[in-house]
C-alpha positions as a Markdown table, in Angstrom:
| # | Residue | x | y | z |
|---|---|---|---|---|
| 1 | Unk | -49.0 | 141.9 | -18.1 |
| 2 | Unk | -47.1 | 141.1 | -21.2 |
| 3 | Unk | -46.4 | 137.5 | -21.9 |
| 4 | Unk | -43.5 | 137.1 | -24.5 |
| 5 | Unk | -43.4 | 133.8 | -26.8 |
| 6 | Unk | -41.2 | 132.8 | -29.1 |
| 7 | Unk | -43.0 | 132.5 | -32.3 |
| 8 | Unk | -42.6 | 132.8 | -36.2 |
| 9 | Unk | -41.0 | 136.5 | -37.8 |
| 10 | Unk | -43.4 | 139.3 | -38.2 |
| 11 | Unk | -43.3 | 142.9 | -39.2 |
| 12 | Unk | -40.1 | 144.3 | -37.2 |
| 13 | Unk | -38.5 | 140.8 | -36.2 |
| 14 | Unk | -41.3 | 141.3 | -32.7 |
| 15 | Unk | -41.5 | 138.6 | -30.5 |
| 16 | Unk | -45.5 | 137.2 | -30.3 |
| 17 | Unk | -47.1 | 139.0 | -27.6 |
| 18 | Unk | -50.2 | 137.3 | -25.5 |
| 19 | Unk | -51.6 | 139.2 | -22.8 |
| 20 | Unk | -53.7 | 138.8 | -19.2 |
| 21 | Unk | -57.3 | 139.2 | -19.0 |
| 22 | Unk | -59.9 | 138.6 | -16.1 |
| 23 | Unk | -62.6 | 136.7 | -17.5 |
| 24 | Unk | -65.2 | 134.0 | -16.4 |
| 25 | Unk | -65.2 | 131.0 | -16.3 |
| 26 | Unk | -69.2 | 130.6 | -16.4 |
| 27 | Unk | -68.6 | 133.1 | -19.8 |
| 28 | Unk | -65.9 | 130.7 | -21.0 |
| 29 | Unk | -68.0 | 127.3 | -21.3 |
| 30 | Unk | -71.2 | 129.3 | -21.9 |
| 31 | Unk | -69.9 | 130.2 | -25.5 |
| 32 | Unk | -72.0 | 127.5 | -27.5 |
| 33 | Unk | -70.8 | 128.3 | -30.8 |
| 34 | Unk | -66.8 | 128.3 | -30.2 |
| 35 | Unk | -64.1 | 125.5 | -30.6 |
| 36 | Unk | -62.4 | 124.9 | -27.0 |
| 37 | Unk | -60.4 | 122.4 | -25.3 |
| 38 | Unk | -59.1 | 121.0 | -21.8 |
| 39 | Unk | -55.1 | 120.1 | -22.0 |
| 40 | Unk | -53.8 | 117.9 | -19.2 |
| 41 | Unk | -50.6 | 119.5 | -17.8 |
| 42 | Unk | -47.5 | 117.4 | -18.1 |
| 43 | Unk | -46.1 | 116.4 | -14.6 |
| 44 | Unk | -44.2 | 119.3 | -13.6 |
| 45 | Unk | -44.9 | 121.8 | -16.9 |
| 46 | Unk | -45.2 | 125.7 | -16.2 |
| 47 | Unk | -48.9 | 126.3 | -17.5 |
| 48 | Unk | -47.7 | 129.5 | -18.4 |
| 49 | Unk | -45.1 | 128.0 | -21.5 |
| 50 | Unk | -46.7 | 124.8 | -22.1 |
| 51 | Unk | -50.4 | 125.9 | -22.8 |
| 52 | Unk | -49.2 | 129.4 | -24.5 |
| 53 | Unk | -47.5 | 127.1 | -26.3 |
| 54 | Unk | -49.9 | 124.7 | -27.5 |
| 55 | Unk | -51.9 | 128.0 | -28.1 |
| 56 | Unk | -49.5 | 129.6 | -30.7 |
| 57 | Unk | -49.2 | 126.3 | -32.7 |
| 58 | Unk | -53.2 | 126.1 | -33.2 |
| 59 | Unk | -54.4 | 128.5 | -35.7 |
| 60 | Unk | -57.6 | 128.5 | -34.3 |
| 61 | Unk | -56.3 | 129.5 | -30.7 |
| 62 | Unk | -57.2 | 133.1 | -29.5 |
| 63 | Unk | -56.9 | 132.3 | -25.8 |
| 64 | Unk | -55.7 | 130.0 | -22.9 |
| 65 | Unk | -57.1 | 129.7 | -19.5 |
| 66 | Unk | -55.7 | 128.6 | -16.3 |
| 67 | Unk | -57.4 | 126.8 | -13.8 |
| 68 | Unk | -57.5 | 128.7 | -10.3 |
| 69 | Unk | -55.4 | 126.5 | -8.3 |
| 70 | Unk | -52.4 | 126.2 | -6.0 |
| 71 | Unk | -51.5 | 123.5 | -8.5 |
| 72 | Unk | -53.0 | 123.6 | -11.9 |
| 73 | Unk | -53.1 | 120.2 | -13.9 |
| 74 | Unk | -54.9 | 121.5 | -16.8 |
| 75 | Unk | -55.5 | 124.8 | -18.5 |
| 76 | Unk | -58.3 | 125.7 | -21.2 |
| 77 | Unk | -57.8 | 127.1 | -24.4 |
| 78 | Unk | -60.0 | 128.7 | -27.1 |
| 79 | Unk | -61.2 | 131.1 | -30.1 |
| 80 | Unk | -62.7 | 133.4 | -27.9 |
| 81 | Unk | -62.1 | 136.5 | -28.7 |
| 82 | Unk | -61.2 | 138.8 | -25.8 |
| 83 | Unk | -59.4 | 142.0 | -25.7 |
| 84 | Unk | -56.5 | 142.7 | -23.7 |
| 85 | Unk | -59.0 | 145.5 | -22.5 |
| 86 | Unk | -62.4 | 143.7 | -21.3 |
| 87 | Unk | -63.6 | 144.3 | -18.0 |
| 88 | Unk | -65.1 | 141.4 | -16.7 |
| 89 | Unk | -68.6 | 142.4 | -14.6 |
| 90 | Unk | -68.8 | 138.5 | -12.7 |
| 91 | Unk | -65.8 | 138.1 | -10.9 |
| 92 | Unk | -67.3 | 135.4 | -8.6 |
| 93 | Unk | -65.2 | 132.6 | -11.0 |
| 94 | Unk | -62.9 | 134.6 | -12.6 |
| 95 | Unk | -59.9 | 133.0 | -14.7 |
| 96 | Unk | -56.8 | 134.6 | -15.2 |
| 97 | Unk | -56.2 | 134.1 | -19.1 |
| 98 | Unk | -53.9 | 135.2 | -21.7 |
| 99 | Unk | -55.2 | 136.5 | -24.8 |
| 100 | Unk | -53.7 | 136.7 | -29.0 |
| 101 | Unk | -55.5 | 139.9 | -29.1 |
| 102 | Unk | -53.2 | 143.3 | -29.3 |
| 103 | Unk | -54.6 | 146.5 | -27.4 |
| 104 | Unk | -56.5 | 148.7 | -29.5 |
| 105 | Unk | -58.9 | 151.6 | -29.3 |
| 106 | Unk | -61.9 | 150.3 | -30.1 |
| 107 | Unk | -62.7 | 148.6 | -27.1 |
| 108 | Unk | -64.9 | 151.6 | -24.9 |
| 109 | Unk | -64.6 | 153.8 | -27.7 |
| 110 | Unk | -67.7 | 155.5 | -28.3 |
| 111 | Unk | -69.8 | 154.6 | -31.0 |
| 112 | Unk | -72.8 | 156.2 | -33.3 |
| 113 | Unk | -74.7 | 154.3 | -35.9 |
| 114 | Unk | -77.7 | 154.1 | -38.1 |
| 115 | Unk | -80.8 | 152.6 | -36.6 |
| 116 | Unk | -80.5 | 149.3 | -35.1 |
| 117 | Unk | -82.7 | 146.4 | -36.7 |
| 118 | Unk | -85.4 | 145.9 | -34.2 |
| 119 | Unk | -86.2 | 142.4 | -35.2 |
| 120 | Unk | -82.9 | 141.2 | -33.6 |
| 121 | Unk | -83.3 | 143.7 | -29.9 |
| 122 | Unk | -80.0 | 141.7 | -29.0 |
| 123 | Unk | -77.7 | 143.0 | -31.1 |
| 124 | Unk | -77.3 | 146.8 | -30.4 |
| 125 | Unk | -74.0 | 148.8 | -31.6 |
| 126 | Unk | -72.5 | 148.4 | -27.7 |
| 127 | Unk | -71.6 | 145.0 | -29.1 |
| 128 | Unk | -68.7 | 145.7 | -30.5 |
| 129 | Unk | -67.0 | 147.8 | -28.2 |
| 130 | Unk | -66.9 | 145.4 | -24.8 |
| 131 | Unk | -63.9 | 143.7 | -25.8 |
| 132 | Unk | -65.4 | 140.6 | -26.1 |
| 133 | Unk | -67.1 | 138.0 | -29.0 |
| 134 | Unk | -67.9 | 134.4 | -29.1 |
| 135 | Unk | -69.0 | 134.1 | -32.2 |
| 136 | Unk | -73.0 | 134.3 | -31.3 |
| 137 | Unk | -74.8 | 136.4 | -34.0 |
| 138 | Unk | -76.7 | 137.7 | -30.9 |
| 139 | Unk | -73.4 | 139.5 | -30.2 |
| 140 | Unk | -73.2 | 141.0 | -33.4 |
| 141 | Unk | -74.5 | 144.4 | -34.3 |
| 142 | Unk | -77.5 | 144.9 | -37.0 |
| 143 | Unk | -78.6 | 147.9 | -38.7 |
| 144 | Unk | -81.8 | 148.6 | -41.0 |
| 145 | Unk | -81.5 | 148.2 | -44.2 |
| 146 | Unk | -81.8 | 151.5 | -45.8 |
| 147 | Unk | -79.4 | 153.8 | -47.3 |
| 148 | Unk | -79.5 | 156.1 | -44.4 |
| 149 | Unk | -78.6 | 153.4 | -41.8 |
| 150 | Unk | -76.1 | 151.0 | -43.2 |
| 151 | Unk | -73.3 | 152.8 | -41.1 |
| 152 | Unk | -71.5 | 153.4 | -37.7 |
| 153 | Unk | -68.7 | 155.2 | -36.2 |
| 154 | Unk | -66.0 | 155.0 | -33.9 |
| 155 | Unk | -64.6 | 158.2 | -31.9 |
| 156 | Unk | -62.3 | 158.3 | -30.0 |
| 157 | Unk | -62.3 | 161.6 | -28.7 |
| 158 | Unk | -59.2 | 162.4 | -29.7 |
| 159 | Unk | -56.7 | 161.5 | -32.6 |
| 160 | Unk | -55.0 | 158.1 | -32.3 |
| 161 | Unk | -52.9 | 156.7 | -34.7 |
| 162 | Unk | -53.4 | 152.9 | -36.0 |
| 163 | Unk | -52.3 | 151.1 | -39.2 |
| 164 | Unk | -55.1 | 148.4 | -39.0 |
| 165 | Unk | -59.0 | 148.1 | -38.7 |
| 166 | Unk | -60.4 | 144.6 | -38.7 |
| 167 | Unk | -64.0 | 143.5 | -38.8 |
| 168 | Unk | -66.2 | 140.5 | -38.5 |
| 169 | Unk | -68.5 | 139.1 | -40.3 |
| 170 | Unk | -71.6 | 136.9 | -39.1 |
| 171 | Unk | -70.5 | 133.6 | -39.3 |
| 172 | Unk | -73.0 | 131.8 | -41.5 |
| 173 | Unk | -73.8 | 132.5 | -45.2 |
| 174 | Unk | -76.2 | 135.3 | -44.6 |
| 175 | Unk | -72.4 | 137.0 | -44.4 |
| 176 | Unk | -72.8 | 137.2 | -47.9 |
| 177 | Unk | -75.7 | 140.2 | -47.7 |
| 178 | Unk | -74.6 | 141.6 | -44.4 |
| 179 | Unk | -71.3 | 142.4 | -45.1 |
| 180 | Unk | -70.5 | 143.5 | -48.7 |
| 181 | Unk | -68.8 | 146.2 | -50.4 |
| 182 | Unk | -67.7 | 147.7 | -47.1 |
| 183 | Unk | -66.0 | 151.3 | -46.8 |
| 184 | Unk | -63.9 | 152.5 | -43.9 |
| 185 | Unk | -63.3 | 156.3 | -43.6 |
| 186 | Unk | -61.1 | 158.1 | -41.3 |
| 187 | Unk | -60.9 | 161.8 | -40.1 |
| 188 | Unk | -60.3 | 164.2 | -37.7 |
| 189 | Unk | -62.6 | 166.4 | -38.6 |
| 190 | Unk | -65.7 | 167.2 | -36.1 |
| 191 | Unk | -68.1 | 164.2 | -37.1 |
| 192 | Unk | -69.9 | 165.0 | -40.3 |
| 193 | Unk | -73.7 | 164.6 | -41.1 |
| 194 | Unk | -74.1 | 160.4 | -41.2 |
| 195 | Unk | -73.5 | 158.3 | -43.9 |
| 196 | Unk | -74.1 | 161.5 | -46.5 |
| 197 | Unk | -70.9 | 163.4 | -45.6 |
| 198 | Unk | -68.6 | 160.3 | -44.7 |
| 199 | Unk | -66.8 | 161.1 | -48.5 |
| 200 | Unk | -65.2 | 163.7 | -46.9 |
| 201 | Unk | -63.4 | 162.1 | -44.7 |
| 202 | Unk | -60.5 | 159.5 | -45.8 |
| 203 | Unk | -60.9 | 156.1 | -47.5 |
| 204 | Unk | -58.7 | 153.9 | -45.6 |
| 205 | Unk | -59.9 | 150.6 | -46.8 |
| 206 | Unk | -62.5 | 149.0 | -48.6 |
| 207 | Unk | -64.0 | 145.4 | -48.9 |
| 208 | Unk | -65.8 | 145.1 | -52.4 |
| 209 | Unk | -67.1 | 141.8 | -52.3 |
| 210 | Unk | -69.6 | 139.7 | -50.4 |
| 211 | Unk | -67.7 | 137.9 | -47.1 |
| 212 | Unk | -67.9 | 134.5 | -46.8 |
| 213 | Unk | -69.1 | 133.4 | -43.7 |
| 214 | Unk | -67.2 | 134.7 | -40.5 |
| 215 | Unk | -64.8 | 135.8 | -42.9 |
| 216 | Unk | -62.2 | 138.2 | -40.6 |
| 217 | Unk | -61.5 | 141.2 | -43.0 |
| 218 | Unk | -58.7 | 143.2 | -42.5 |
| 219 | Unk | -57.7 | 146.4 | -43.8 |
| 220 | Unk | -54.3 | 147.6 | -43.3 |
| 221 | Unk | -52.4 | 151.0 | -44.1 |
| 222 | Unk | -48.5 | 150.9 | -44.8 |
| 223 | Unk | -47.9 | 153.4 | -42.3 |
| 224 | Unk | -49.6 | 154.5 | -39.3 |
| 225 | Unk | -52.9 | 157.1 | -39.6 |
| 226 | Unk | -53.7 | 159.4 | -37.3 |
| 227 | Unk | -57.5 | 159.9 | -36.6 |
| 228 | Unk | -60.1 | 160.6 | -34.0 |
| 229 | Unk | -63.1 | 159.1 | -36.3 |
| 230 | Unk | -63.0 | 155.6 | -37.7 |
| 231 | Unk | -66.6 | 155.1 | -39.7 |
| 232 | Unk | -67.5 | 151.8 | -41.3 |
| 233 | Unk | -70.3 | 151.9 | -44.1 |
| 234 | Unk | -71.9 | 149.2 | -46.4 |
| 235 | Unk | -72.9 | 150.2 | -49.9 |
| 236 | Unk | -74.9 | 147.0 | -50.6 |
| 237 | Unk | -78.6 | 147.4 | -49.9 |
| 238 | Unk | -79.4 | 144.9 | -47.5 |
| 239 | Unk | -79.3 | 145.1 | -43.7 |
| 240 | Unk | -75.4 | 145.8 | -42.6 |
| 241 | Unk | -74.0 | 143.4 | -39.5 |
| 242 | Unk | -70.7 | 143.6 | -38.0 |
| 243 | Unk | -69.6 | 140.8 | -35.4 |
| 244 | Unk | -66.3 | 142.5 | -34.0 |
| 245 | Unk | -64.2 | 145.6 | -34.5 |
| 246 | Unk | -60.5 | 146.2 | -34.0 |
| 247 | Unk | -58.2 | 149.2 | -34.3 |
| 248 | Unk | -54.5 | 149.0 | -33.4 |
């Protein structure tokens, strides 16, 4: 379900778009290292325009909640990040929420990468594909540090076009190492030999610098690209960690 707010011109004169999601509530309040808040519900206010609302006029708002009840009095709202796309697995207290988030591809996409960095068994490359991230570096994904495993790609089986890619970096200063001077490549060529071959394929965008911590980097083309591969690969040598990934 589309939810349609009014909100400030963008690209195309579009109306702000936030849209449902099944998640928990146990996830919710579980998410240590996110900003939230509880708003009480004016007597007789429609969650569904006062706390999308209240969420558009917070730059830090990614998500409102809605308490289950016949009548709700209050509604939660966070920077959670949760695709329009996650399936929720505990659906014993599940909220019916409203995300910022647009629909992309690479939630469930499927994903190869160099070798994971063992000392963190938590953060495997599955991370960034379930659609959801609440900022925990356990969520993130970490590779070795060699040149022969500072990489991963996206495929999405087919080609799909996109204008934007959008990663995350860890959100402490350690950003600075693990995510700079970052390339993304796209193609529809059958995937090449890994990271050796990727300057074959595309550049789309690149990062040059050193991220500040949880910096969101966006790279954006001027007019849509069509691709089935989307590969991401850090030419700093240090151990390469990406929080979040988003194609649309």
């Amino acid at each position: 379900m589309l939810l349609l707010l009014p909100s400030a011109p963008v690209e195309g004169g579009e109306l702000g778009l936030m849209r449902s999601v099944l998640i928990s509530l146990q996830r919710v309040q579980a998410a240590s290292f996110t900003k939230q808040e509880s708003l009480d519900l004016p007597l007789g206010a429609r969650p569904a325009l006062y706390c999308s609302n209240k969420c558009t006029l917070l730059d830090w708002c990614q998500l409102w909640c809605a308490y289950p009840s016949n009548t709700p009095t209050h509604c939660l709202i966070s920077n959670i990040i949760v695709m329009p796309t996650y399936q929720e697995t505990n659906m014993a207290d599940v909220l019916t929420c409203h995300t910022t988030r647009p629909k992309d591809l690479a939630t469930h996409a499927n994903i190869t990468a160099g070798k994971q960095d063992m000392t963190f068994p938590q953060r495997v490359k599955e991370n960034l594909l379930d659609g959801f991230y609440n900022y925990n570096r356990d969520h993130c994904f970490n590779t070795k540090s060699s040149n022969s495993d500072r990489w991963l790609t996206l495929d999405f089986g087919q080609p799909k076009c996109f204008q934007h890619v959008i990663l995350y970096a860890v959100i402490d200063k350690i950003a600075e190492k693990r995510f700079n001077n970052v390339q993304v490549r796209v193609s529809n060529v059958t995937a090449v030999t890994p990271p050796e071959d990727f300057a074959a394929y595309d550049l789309f965008g690149e990062f040059p610098g050193a991220a500040s911590p949880g910096q969101v980097v966006e790279m954006k083309s001027p007019k849509p690209v069509c691709a089935r591969f989307v590969t991401g690969q850090m030419l700093y040598s240090y151990y390469f960690q990406v929080c979040h990934i988003e194609v649309f």
